[in-house]
N, C-alpha and C positions, 0 to 999 in steps of 0.2 A: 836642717831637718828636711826629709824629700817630702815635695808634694802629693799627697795622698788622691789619686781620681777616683777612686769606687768604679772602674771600667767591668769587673765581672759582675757586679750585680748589677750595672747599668744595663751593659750587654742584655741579661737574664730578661731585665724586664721588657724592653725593647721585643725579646723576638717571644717573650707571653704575650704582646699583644700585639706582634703582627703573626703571628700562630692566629691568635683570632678570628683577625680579620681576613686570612686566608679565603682565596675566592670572591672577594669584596670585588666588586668593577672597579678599573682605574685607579687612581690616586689613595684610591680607600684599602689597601693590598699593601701597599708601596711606603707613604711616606707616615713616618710617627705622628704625627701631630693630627691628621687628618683619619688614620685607621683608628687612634685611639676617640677620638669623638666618634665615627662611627662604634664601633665595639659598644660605647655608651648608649649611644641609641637603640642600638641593635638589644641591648641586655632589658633597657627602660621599653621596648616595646612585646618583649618575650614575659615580661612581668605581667605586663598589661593583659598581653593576649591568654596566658595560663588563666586568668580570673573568668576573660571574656567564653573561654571554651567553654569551663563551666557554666556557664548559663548557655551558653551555644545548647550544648548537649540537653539540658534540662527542657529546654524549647523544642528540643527535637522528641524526647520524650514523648512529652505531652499530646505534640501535634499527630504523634503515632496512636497514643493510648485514645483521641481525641476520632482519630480515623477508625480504628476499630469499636471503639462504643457508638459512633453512630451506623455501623454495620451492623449494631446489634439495637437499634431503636432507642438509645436515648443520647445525651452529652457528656462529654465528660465530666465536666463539674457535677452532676449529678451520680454520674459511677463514680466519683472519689469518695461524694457525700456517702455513699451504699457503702462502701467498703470504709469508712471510719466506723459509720454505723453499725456494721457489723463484726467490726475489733480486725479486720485484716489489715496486719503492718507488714504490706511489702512497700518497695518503693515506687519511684517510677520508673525506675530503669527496669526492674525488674517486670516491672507490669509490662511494660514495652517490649523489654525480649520475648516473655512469655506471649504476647498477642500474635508476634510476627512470627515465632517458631515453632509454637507450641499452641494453633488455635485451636482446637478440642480442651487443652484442660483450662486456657483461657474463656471459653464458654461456659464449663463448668465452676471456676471461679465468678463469673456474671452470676451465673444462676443462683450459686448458693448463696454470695454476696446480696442480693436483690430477694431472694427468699428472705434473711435474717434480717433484711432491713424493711421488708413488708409485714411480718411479724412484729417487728419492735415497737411500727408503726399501730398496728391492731392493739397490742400490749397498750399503749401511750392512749390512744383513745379510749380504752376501756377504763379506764382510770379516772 
């Protein structure tokens, strides 16, 4: 009976993972053993980073929406309080776009935001 190598799908996997590692500096380009641990790292830190953007971006957010409410006299923790208080569900990206591109209807969202939360406020103590 002939010896059976599995050479085409050996072949296949071999150059899926130096395809990968394609562009890799050095020894990490070149030999299997050393592209395919890279590849692995390289995959285990794109995991990592995809999570970490997301908070990236969220921080950035904030620290925009954070810039523009003290341009407008108060904090932002306080303009988020105003805007639950007042039932607006946007988010913060959208807050954030709307500050930096759109500050006219971003003023008028402060104001009406902060009107209904100055109201709710009067409502609550008259009670």
């Amino acid at each position: 009976m002939p010896r059976v190598k599995n050479t085409p799908a050996k072949l296949k996997r071999r150059k899926r993972i130096l395809k990968r590692a394609e562009g890799y500096w050095g020894a990490r380009h070149k030999c299997l053993r050393i592209a395919r641990e890279a590849v692995l790292k390289a995959e285990e830190y794109a995991a990592r980073d995809r999570r970490a953007r997301k908070r990236d971006m969220r921080r950035l957010w904030i620290t925009r929406l954070n810039a523009a409410c003290r341009e407008r006299g108060t904090s932002y923790s306080r303009f988020i309080k105003v805007l639950k208080d007042a039932g607006v569900e946007m988010n913060r990206k959208q807050l954030s776009e709307l500050a930096i591109h759109d500050p006219a209807a971003f003023d008028e969202l402060f104001a009406a935001a902060t009107a209904a939360a100055g109201e709710a406020a009067t409502a609550a103590a008259g009670s």
